[in-house]
N, C-alpha and C positions, 0 to 999 in steps of 0.2 A: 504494500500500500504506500509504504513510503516514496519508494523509487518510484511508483505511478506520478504520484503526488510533483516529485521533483522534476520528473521529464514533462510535464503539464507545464510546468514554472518554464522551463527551459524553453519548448516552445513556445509559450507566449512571447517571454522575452526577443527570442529569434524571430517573429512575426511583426514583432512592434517596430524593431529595429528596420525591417525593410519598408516600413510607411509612412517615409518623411515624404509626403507628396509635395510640398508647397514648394520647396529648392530642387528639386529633382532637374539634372540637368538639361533632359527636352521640355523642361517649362520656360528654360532661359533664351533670350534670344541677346544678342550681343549686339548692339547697335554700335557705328561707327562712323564718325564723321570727318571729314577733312574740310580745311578754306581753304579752297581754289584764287579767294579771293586778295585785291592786295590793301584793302582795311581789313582791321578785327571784327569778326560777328562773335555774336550769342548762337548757340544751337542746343536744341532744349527735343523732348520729344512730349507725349497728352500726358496731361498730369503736372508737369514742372511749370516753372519760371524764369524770365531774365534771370540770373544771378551773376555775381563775381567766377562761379564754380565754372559757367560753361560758358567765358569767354575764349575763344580761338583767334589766336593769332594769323595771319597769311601764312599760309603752308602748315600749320598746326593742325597735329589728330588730335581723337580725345574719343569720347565713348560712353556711353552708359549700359546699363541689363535691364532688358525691358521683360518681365513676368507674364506668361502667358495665363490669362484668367480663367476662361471657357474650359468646358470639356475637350479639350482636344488630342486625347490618348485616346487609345483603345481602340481606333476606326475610324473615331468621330472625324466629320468632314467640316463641320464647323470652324467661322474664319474671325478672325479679330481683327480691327482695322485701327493703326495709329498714326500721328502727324508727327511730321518733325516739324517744327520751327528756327525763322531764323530773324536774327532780331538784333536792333541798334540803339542805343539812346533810350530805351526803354519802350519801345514799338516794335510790335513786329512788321518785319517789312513781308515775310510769304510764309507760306505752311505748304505741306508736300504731304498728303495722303494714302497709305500704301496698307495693302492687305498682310497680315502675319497668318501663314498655312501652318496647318499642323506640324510641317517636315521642317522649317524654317528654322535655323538655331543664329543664323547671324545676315546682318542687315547692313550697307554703307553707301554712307552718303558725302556727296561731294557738291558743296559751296560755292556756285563759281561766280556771287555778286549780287547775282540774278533772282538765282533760282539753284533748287537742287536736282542734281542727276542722280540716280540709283546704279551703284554697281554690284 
């Protein structure tokens, strides 16, 4: 009865252990960005803000991890949609709208003034 008892504990614990859903690395998508540009922008993606954190220099990368929300394991065909923004003096001057698919772990974008291009 004991030993029952303690491979019961044992399994649990070993089951618990594989159900960190929320950091699981196909929920992360890696965004990245570069300035093409030859001023400094802000680039921010939904959810943020101008800040000092996501000023880029001309020719500067930089990056953030964006959280995939949705069910999108298991099959699901389900899409999630987020903007990047880019932004000066505390305006944004454009926003670039792109679908995140389930298979999708990394995202980059490039600044060139304008507008952004996806590569």
């Amino acid at each position: 009865m004991k030993k029952l008892r303690l491979l019961l504990i044992i399994l649990v614990l070993f089951v618990n252990i594989g159900c960190d859903s929320e950091t699981e690395e196909s929920d992360e998508v890696r965004i990245t960005y570069m300035n093409g540009d030859t001023e400094p922008v802000h680039m921010w993606i939904t959810g943020r803000n101008i800040s000092p954190g996501n000023k880029y220099l001309p020719g500067e990368m930089g990056g953030t991890t964006y959280y995939k929300s949705g069910p999108l394991l298991g099959g699901s065909i389900e899409l999630e949609y987020i903007s990047i923004y880019a932004g000066r003096n505390g305006s944004v001057l454009t926003s670039y709208r792109t679908a995140i698919y389930p298979e999708t772990l990394k995202l980059r974008f490039i600044w060139d003034g304008n507008s952004f291009s996806k590569r």
